[in-house]
N, C-alpha and C positions, 0 to 999 in steps of 0.2 A: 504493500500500500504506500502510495507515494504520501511526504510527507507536504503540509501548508493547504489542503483542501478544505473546502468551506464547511464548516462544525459540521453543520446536518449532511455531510456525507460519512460522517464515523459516529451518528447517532442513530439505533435502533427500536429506540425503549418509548414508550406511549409518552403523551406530552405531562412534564410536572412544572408546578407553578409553586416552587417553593421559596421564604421569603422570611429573612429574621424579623426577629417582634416588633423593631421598630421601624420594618415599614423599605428599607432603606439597602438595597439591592446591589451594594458595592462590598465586597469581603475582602478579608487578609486570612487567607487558608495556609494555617501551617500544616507543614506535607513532613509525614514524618518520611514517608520513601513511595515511591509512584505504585506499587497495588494495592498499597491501602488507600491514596490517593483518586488512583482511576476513579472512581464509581460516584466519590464525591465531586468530582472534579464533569463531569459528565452531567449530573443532578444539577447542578450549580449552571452550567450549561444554554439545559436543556431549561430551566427554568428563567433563563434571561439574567444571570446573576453576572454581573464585571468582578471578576477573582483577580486576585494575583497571589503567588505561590510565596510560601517563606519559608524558606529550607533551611532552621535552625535546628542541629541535633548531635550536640557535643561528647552526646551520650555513645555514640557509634564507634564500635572497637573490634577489630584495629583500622588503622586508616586505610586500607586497602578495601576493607568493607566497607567504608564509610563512603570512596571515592566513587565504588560502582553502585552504590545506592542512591547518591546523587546525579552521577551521571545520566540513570536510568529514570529517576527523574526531571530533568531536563532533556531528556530526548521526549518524552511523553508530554512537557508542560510545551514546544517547539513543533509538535503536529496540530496543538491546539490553538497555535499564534496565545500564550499564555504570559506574561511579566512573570516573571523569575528571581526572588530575590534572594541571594546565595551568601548566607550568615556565616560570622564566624566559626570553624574550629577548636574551639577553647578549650581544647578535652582536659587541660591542665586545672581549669576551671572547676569542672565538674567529678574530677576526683580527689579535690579536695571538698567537693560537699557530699561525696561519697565517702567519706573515711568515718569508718564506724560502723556503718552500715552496707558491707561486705558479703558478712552472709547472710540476709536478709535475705526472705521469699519474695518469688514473684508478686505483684501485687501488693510489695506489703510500702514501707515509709522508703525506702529506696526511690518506687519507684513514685510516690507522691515527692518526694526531693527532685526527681530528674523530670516532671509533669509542671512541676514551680517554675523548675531553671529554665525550662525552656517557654512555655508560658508568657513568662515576665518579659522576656525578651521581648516573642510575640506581640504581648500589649501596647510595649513600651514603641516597638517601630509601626503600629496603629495608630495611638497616638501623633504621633511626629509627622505621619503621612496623610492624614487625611481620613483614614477606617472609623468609622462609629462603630464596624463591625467585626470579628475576627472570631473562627473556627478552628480545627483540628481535624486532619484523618484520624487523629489515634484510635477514635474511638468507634471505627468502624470494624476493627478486630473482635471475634469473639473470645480472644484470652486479655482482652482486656477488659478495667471494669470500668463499667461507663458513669455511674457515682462518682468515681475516683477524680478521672476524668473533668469530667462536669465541675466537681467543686474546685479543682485547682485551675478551671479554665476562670470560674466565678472571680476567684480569689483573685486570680492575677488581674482581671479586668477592674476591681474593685477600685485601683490605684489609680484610674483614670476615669473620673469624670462624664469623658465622652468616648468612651468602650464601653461595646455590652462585647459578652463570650454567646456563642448561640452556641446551644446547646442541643441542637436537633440532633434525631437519633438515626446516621445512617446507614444503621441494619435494617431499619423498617422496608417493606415494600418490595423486601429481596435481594436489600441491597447489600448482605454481607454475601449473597452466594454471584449477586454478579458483580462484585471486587474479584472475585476470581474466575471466572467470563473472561472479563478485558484484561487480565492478566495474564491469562491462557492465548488471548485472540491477538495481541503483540506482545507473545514470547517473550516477558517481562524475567530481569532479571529474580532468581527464586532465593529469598530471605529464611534462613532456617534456623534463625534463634532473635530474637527481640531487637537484639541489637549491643547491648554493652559487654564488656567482657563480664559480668557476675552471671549475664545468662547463657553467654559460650559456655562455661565453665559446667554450670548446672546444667546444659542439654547435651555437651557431651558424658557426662558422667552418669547422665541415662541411657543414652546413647551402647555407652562402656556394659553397661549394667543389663541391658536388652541386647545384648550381641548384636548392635550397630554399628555401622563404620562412623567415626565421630566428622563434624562437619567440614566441606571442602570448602573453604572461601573460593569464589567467584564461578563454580563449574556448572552449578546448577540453573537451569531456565523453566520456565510454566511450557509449558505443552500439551 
């Protein structure tokens, strides 16, 4: 499929008319990495919404990971004619507000700490640009919790005024199983742990434990 063709030639899906509480149809979608992304980014679309992508996620380990998860994003927000806004790597940052909380579970204050950090940023370049509004793929994952989510999207928006966090839920309507549709239908690079090194660590050591081969950084693709 060539890429720069006009949206409604890479949209399929019945028409949605979706739209944050206040009304106000311009977002700042942080994209944690393009298959979680797809399907919001498609909604958003498909409903008349002016996005633009902010690819903050200091949390991603090792950089090799981090590079093709970006990358893979940015070829996907580039088919879309999308704004792209490509944040720091601070990863120095975020593990020193990770010390302590090592071996913590998934889901647990870890990763409410790395849902802050990145967030805050988030709100912070909404503010500064213009956004009343700002989202998150995160929470289009079924191993994520979307409470979780939600309240430190609340939280960080708190700090400004003129942000709200929209909090729509895009699992609904199908939308967690065709995240991975459009992820299969442009051979998207294929993510097989969370992202930071505490969840390398704990999904090969399952991995280990179920007689699986532990993860290949960068070999894998949807198909």
């Amino acid at each position: 499929m060539e890429d720069n063709l006009p949206i409604k030639e890479f949209l399929d899906r019945p028409d949605l008319d979706l739209c944050p509480e206040n009304g106000e149809k311009k977002v700042l979608l942080h994209s944690c990495c393009a298959p979680c992304s797809g399907e919001v980014i498609e909604a958003m679309i498909e409903s008349g919404i002016e996005l633009t992508i902010f690819f903050y996620n200091p949390n991603i380990h090792p950089k090799k990971e981090y590079e093709l998860r970006k990358d893979e994003n940015v070829r996907f927000a580039k088919r879309y004619n999308i704004p792209f806004v490509d944040a720091d790597y601070d990863d120095d940052n975020w593990f020193e507000r990770a010390k302590g909380m090592e071996m913590e579970p998934e889901r647990g204050i870890r990763c409410t700490m790395c849902f802050d950090m990145r967030f805050e940023r988030s709100a912070l370049y909404a503010s500064e640009n213009g956004f009343t509004n700002f989202t998150s793929s995160l929470g289009i994952s079924r191993w994520k919790n979307m409470d979780q989510i939600n309240d430190c999207g609340n939280k960080a928006a708190d700090h400004y005024p003129n942000v709200n966090y929209w909090t729509y839920n895009w699992r609904k309507q199908g939308g967690g199983g065709r995240m991975y549709e459009i992820a299969k239908k442009y051979g998207m690079y294929k993510q097989e742990y969370c992202g930071c090194v505490y969840s390398l660590r704990d999904s090969n050591q399952w991995r280990k434990k179920s007689d699986r081969s532990v993860i290949r950084i960068g070999e894998n693709h949807y198909e």
